[in-house]
C-alpha positions as CSV (number, residue, x, y, z in Angstrom):
1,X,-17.4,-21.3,18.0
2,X,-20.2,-24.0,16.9
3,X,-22.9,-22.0,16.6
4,X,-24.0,-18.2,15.7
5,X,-26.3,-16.2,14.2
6,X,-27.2,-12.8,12.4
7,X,-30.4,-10.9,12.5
8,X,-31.1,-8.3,10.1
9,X,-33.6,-5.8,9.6
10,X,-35.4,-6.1,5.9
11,X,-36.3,-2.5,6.1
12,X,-33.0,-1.1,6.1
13,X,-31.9,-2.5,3.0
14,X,-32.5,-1.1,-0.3
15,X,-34.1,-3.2,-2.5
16,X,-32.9,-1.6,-6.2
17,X,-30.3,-3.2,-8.3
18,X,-28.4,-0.1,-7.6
19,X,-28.6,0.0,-3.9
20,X,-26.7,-4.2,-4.1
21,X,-23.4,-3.2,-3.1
22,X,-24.4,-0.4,-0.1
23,X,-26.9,-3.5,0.9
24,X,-24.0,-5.7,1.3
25,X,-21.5,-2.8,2.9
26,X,-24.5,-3.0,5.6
27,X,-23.6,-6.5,6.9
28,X,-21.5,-6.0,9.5
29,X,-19.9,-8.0,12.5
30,X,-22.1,-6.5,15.6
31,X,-19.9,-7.2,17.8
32,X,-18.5,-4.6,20.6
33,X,-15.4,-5.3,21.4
34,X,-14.5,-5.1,18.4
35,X,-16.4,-2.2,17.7
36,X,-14.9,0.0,19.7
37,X,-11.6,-1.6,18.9
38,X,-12.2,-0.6,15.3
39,X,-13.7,3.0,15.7
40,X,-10.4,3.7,17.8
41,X,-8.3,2.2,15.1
42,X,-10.1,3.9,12.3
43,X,-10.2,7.1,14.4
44,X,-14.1,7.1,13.1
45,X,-16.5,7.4,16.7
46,X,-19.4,6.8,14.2
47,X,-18.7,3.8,12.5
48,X,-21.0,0.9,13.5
49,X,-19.1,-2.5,12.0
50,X,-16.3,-3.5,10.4
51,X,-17.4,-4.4,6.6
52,X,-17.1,-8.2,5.5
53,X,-16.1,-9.3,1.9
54,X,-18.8,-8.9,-0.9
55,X,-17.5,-10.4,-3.1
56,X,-19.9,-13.4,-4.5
57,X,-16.9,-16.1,-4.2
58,X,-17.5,-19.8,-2.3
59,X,-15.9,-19.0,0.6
60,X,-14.9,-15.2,0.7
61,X,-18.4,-14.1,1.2
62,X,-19.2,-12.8,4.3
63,X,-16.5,-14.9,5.9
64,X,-13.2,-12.5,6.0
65,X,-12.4,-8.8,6.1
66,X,-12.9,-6.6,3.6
67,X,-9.8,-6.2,1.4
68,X,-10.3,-2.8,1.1
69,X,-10.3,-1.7,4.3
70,X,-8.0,-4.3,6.5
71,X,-5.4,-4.9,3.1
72,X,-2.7,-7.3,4.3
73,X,-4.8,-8.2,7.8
74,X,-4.4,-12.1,8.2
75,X,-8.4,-12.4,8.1
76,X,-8.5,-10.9,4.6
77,X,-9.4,-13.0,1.8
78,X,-6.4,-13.3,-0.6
79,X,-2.3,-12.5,0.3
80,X,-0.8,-9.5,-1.7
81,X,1.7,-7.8,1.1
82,X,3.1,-9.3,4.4
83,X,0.4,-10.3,6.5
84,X,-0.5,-8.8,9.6
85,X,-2.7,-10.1,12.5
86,X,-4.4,-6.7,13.9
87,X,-5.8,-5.8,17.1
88,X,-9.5,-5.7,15.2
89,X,-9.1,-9.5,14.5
90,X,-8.5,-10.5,17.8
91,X,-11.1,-8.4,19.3
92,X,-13.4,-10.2,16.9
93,X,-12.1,-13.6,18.5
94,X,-12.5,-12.3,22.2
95,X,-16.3,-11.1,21.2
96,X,-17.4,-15.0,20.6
97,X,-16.5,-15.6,24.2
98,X,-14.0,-18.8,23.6
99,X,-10.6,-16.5,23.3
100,X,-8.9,-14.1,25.7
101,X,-6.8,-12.0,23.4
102,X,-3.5,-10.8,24.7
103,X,-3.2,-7.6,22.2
104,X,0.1,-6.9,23.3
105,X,0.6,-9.8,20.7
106,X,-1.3,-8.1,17.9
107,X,1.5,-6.8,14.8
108,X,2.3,-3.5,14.2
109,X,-0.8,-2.4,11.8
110,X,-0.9,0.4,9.8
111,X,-3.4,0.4,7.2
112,X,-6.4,2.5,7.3
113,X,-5.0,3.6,10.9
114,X,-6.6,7.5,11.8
115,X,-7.5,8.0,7.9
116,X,-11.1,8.2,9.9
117,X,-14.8,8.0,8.7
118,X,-14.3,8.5,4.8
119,X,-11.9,5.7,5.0
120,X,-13.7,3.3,6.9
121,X,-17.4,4.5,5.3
122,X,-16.8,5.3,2.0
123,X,-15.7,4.1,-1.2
124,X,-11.9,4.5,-2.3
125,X,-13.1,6.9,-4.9
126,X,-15.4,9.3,-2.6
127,X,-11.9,8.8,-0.2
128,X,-9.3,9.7,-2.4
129,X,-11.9,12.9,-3.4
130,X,-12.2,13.9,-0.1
131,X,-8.4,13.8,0.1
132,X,-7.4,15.5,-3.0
133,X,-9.4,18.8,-1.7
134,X,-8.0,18.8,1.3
135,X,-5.0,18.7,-0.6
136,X,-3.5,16.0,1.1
137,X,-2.2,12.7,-0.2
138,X,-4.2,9.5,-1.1
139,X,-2.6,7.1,0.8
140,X,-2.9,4.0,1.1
141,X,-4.1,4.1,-2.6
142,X,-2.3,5.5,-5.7
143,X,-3.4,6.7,-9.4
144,X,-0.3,5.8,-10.9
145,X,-0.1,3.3,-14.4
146,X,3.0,1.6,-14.1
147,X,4.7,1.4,-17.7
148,X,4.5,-1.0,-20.2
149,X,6.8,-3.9,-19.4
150,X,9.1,-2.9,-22.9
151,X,9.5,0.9,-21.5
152,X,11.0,-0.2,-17.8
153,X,14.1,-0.6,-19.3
154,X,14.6,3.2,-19.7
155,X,12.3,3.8,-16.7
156,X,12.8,1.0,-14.2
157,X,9.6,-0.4,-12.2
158,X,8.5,2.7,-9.8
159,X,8.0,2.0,-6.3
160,X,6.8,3.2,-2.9
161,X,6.7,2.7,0.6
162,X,3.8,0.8,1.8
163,X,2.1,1.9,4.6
164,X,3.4,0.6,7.1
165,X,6.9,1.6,6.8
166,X,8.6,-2.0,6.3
167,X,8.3,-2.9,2.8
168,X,7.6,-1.0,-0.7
169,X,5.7,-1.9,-3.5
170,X,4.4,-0.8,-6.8
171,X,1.1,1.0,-7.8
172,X,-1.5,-2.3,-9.1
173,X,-3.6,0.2,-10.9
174,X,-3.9,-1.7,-14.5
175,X,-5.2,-2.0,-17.5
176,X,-7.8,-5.3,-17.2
177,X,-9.2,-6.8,-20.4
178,X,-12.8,-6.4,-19.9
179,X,-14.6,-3.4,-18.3
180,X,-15.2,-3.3,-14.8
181,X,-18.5,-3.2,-12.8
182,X,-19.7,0.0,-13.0
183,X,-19.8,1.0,-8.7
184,X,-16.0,-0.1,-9.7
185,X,-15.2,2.3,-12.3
186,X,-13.1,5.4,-10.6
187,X,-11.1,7.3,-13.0
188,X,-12.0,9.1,-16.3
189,X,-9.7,10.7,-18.8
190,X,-10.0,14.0,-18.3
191,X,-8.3,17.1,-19.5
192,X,-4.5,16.0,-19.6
193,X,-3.4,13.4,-22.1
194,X,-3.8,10.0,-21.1
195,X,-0.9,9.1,-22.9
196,X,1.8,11.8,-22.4
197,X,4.0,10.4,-19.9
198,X,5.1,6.2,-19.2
199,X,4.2,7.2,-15.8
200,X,0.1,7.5,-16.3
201,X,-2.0,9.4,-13.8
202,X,-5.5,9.0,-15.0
203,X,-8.3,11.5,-13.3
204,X,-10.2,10.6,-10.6
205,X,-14.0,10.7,-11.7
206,X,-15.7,13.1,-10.4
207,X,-12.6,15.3,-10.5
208,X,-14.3,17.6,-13.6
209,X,-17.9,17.7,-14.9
210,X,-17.5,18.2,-18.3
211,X,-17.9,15.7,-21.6
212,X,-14.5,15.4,-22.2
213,X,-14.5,13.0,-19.3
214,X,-14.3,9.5,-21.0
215,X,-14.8,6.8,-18.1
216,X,-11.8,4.7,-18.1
217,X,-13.5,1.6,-17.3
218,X,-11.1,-1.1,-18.1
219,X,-8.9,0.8,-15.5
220,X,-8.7,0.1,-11.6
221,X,-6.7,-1.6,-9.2
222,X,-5.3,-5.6,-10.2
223,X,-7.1,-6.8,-6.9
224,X,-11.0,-7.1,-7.7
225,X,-11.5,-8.3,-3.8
226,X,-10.1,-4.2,-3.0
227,X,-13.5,-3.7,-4.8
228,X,-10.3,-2.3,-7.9
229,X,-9.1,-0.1,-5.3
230,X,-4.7,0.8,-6.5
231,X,-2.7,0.8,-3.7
232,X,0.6,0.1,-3.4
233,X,1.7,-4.1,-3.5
234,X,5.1,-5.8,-2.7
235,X,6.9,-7.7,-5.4
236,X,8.0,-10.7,-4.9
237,X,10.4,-12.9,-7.3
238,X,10.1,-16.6,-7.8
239,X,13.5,-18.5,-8.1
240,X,14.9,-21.6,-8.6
241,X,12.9,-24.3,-6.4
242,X,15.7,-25.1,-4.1
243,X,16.6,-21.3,-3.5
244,X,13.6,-18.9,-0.9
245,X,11.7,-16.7,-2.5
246,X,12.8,-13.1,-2.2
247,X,10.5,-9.9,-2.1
248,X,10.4,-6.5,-1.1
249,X,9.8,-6.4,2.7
250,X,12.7,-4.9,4.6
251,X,12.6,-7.6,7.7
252,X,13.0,-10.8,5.0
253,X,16.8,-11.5,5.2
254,X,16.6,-13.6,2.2
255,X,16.5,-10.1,0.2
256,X,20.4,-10.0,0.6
257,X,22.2,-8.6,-2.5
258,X,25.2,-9.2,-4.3
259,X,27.4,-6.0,-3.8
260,X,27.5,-5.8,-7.8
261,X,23.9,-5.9,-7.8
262,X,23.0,-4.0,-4.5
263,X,21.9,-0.5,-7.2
264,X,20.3,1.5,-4.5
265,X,22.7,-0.1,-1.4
266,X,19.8,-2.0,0.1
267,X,20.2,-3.3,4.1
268,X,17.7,-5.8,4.6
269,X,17.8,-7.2,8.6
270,X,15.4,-7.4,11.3
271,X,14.7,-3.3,12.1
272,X,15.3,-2.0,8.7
273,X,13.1,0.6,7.1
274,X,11.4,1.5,3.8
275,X,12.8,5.1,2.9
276,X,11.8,6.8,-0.6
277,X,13.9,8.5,-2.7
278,X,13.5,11.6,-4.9
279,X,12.6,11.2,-8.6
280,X,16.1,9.7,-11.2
281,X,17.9,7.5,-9.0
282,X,21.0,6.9,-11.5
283,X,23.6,4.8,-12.2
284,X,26.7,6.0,-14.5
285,X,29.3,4.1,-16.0
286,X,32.3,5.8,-18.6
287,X,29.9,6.0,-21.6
288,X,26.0,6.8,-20.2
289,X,23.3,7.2,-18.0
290,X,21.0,5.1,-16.8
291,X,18.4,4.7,-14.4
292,X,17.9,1.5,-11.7
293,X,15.8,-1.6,-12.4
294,X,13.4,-0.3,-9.3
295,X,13.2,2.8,-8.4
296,X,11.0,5.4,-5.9
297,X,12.2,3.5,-2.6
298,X,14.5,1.5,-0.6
299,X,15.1,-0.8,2.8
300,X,18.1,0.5,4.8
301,X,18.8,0.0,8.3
302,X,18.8,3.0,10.7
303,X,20.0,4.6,14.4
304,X,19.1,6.8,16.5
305,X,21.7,9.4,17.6
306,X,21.6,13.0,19.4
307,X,25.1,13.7,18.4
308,X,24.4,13.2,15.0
309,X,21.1,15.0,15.2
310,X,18.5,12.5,15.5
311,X,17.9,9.6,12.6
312,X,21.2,8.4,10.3
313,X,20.4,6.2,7.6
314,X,22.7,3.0,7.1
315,X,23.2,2.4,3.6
316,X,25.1,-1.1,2.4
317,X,29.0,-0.1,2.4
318,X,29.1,2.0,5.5
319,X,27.8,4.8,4.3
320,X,25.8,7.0,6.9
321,X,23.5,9.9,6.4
322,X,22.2,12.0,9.1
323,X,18.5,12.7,8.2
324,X,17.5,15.5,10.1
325,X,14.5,17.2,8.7
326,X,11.4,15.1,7.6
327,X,10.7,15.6,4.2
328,X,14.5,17.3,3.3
329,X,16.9,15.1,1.0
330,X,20.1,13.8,1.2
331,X,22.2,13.4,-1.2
332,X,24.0,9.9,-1.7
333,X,27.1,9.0,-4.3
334,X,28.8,6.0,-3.7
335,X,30.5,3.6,-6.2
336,X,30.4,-0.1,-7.4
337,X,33.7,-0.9,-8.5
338,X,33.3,-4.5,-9.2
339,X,30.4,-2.9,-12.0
340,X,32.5,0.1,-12.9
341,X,29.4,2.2,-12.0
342,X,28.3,4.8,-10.0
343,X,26.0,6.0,-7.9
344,X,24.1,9.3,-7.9
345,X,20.4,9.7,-5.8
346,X,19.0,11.0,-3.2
347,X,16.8,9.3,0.0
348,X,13.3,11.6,1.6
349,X,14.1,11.7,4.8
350,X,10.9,10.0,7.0
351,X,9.5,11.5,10.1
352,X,12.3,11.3,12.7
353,X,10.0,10.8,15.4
354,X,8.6,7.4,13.9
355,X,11.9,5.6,14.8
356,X,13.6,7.7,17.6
């Protein structure tokens, strides 16, 4: 495009300090195919726009997605998990009237998908309220204080499945050194001690109403263009210059392991998976236990099988697991001889009918 233009209504925006940030959420892109594109993606008939950045950077402003509601879409403004181009973006494209999208080209994109209005609408805070009264989980985003580096040792670095099924990744919810914005500010310290476990779960505000609630405001999500909302990020390892990068997204081959090293019997190739496990993944040799350098989730290849019941796992050695009920657990043992250890865990099995 090489020309374009917005029109917006004074009147419908506040004009009090404290109405900045809904001011901003109210630029939108106006545009219908994408609309519509985005209200079915979002599974939200109401929602009139998809938000742009707000943040006040040269450059992000206004000109990508928001971060907190399209996370690793191509059009967002900074890379923290495998990019994906969705079928929002290219709507957006076919809406100026130079593009013809072919969405059959569009990547698989999960985030956000169906989580409806809250999601789309909302704040991650008023989201992940919404979601803890319903009971239900808060995915994509997470409350959970990774250790100190000096305590993964005994603990290891705890991951999760991203959401969209292909790569895991731990909880960014840190501590940063200065406070954050206040409409930033989503977790308090509640009634439980912030400091009883490595594994820190702070409150969400608005979770109690009483003065014991000290606002955690140094704590929120590492990325400030999520508006500090935690979710769940890939690692990724830098190496020597002449050897790739490798990471935690199943589909990167690069991700091979050593045997001797493979801990939780990874299968990284082109249709593997992201499985989680259940809680103490260990590792035992002739004198103690210990736990693995990441644990909470895996990549393993898979099949589809009637005879076997449905969904087998394909851990590294040939070990298969049948994985039959969605949620159940399976138990795996296996042995690195070259180590002298061995292996004692268990994978969550995923919804069967995601794969097969």
């Amino acid at each position: 495009p090489i020309a374009g233009y917005i029109n917006f209504c004074p009147n419908t925006l506040g004009s009090r300090v404290s109405d900045r940030v809904r001011s901003l959420f109210v630029t939108k892109h106006e545009l219908l195919h994408a609309l519509q594109v985005a209200r079915k993606f979002f599974n939200c008939p109401t929602l009139d726009g998809v938000e742009l950045e707000d943040q006040d950077e040269v450059g992000v402003f206004l000109t990508h997605w928001e971060k907190r509601l399209l996370e690793n879409e191509l059009m967002t403004a900074t890379y923290t998990n495998s990019y994906r181009v969705s079928p929002i973006t290219l709507a957006m494209m076919e809406d100026t009237g130079w593009y013809l999208a072919n969405y059959a080209m569009s990547h698989d994109f999960s985030w956000g998908g169906g989580l409806g209005c809250s999601f789309a609408m909302a704040s991650c805070l008023e989201y992940m309220l919404e979601r803890r009264q319903m009971g239900r989980q808060i995915n994509p985003f997470c409350q959970q204080i990774q250790p100190p580096l000096h305590r993964t040792e005994d603990t290891g670095v705890q991951v999760s499945c991203t959401p969209d099924g292909v790569s895991y990744g731990f909880c960014n919810l840190i501590h940063h050194p200065k406070p954050l914005p206040r409409e930033y500010v989503y977790f308090v310290q509640g009634r439980q001690s912030f400091k009883t476990s490595p594994f820190q779960e702070p409150e969400l505000a608005g979770g109690f109403e009483t003065d014991r609630d000290k606002p955690l405001d140094t704590v929120g999500g590492k990325i400030a263009l999520a508006n500090y909302c935690p979710y769940y990020q890939e690692i990724e390892w830098e190496r020597k210059l002449d050897e790739p990068t490798i990471n935690t997204h199943c589909h990167t081959l690069n991700n091979y392991k050593e045997p001797k090293n493979n801990f939780r019997l990874e299968q990284f190739t082109p249709k593997s998976i992201c499985v989680q496990h259940s809680p103490h993944w260990r590792l035992r040799n002739n004198k103690q236990v210990f736990g693995s350098p990441v644990e909470g989730a895996g990549c393993y290849s898979f099949r589809c099988s009637i005879v076997e019941g449905g969904l087998v796992i394909e851990l590294a050695g040939g070990i298969a697991l049948p994985c039959v009920v969605p949620g159940s657990t399976v138990r795996v043992k296996a042995c690195l001889k070259s180590q002298g250890l061995s292996i004692d865990g268990q994978l969550v099995c995923p919804e069967c009918s995601l794969f097969c």
